[in-house]
Every structure is written in C-alpha cells, then in structure tokens.
C-alpha positions as CSV (number, residue, x, y, z in Angstrom):
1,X,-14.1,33.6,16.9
2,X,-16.1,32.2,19.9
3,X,-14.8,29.2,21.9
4,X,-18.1,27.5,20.8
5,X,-17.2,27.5,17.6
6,X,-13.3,27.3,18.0
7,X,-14.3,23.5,19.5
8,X,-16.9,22.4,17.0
9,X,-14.0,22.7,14.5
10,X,-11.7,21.4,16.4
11,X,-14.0,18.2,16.9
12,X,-14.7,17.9,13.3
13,X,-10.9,18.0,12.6
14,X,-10.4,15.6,15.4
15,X,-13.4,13.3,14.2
16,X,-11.5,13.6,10.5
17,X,-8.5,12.3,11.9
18,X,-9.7,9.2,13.2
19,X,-11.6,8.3,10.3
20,X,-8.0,8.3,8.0
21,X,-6.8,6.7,10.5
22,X,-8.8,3.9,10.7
23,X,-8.6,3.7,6.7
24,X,-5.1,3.8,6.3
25,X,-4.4,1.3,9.1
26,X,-6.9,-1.0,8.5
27,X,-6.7,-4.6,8.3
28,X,-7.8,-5.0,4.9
29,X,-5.4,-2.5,3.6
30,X,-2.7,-5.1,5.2
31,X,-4.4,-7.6,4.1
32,X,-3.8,-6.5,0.5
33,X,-0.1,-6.7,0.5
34,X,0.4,-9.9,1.9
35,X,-1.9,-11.2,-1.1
36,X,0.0,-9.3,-3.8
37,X,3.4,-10.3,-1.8
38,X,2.2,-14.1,-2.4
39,X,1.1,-13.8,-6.0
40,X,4.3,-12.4,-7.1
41,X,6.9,-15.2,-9.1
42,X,10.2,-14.4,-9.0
43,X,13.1,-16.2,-10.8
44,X,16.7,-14.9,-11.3
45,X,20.3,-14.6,-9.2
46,X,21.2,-12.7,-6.6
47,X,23.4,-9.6,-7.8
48,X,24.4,-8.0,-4.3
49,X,22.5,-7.4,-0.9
50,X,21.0,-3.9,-0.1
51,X,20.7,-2.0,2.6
52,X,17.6,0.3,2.1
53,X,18.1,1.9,5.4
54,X,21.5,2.8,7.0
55,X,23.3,-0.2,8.0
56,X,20.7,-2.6,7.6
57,X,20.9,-5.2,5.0
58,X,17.0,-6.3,4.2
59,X,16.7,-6.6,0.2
60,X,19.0,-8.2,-2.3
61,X,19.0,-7.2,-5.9
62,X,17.9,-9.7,-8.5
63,X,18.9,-10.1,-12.0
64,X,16.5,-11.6,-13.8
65,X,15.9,-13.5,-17.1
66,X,14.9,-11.7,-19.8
67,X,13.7,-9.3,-17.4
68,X,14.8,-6.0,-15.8
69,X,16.5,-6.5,-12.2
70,X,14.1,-6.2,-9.4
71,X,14.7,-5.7,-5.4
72,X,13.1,-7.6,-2.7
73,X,12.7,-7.6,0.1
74,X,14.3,-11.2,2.1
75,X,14.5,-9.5,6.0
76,X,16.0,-11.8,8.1
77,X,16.3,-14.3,5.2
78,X,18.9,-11.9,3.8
79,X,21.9,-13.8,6.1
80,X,21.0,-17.0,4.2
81,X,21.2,-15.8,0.5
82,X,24.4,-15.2,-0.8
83,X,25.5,-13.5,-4.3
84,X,25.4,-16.0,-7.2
85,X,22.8,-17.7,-5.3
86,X,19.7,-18.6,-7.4
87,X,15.9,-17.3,-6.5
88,X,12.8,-19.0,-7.4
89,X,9.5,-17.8,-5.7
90,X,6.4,-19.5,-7.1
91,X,3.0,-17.9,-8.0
92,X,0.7,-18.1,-5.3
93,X,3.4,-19.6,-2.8
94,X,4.2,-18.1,0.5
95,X,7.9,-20.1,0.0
96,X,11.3,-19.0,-2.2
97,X,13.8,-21.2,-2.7
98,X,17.8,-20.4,-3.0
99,X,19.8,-22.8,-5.2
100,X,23.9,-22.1,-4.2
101,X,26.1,-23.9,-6.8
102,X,26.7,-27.5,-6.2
103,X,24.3,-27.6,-3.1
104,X,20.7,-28.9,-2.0
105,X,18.3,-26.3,-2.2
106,X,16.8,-24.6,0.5
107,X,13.4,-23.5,1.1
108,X,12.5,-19.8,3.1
109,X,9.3,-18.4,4.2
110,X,9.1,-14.9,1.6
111,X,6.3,-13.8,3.5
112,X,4.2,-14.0,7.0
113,X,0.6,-14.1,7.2
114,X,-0.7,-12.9,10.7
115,X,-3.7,-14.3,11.6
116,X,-5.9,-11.6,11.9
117,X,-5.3,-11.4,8.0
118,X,-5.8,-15.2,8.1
119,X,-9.4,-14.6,9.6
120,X,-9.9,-11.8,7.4
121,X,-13.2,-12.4,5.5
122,X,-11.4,-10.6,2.6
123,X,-8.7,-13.3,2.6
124,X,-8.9,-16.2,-0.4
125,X,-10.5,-19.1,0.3
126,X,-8.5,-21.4,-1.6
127,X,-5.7,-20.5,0.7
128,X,-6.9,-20.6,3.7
129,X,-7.0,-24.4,3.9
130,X,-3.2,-24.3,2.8
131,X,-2.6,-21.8,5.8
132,X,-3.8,-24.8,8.0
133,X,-1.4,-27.4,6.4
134,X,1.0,-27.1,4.2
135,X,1.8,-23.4,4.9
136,X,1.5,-23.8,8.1
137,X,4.7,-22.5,9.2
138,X,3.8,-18.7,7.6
139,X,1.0,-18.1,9.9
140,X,2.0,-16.2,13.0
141,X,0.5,-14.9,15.9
C-alpha cells in the first residue's frame, strides 16, 4: 500500500470520527434527556438507597402504587431522602417533593437545566418562561 493512499484512509477514518462525535455529544442529544427527565411523574416510598457505582449512594429505589418499583436517580439529593420517605415528582415539573412522617414537606430540584439547553431552539417554549421565574433555581451556568 502507498503512503498516499495509507493517509487518505486514515483522513476519512479521522473525518468519520469527528462526525460521531459531534452526533453523540451534541447539545440536542442532552437536550433530550433533560426534557424526558422533566416529563416523567413519579409517586411512591422510598424502599432503600442504591449505590449504582462502588461506594457512591446516587439512586434510591421506589415502590410504587400499583406500579412496579422504579430507580432514580436523586444525586446529591440522596442525603436528604430517607427510607419510608414519600416521593412525589409532578409531570412537567423540574421539583420532587419528600413527605417524612409527621413532618412539612420539602421541595428538591430532580433535575438541572444548563443554559445552553435553556437557549436551545429545540427547547419547549411553554417552559422557557418558567425557567425565568418560577424555576428559576434549576437553571445553571
């Protein structure tokens, strides 16, 4: 094989890689699972924390009603839930609540939206207002 053609297909592979990267990385793709994080409702009780990777506690297990138990994902939140503790998440709410027994409940961000996804001309509308008010405190940086 000549060099000449040795570094055409090395360019093409190159030129290959770049384009899946930007597709897999792209903000769009991002983008995507912030939406689906904030139009899933949850409801149910905490059944134990979970540690997904080794020796870090992230996700607690829900049991749900009438419903099979789901995991989630709480990350830094996971310090304020405790088993026994109630979950409601809303449709279309960035927010979760945690109802402990005889107690006020308290209200916790689910999910962050940066604000390059915020900007995102993909983004919905309707919410985008909200982002600049009332869920304000979701939008970071």
């Amino acid at each position: 094989m000549r060099r000449k053609d040795f570094l055409s297909i090395l360019l093409a592979f190159a030129i290959a890689g770049f384009v899946l990267f930007l597709f897999v990385y792209s903000p769009s793709n991002g983008n995507k699972f912030t939406i689906a994080d904030i139009k899933v409702a949850i409801e149910g009780k905490v059944k134990k924390k979970v540690a997904v990777r080794e020796g870090l506690i992230t996700h607690a297990k829900i049991s749900r009603y009438n419903k099979p138990d789901t995991l989630i994902f709480l990350g830094e939140s996971v310090d304020r839930v405790n088993v026994g503790d109630i979950i409601l998440k809303e449709k279309n709410s960035p927010f979760f609540y945690i109802k402990e027994e005889g107690a006020k409940r308290k209200k916790l961000t689910y999910v962050l939206i940066p604000k390059s996804i915020l900007n995102d001309e993909d983004f919905p509308k309707q919410w985008k207002d909200s982002c600049k008010t009332s869920w304000k405190e979701v939008v970071v940086d």
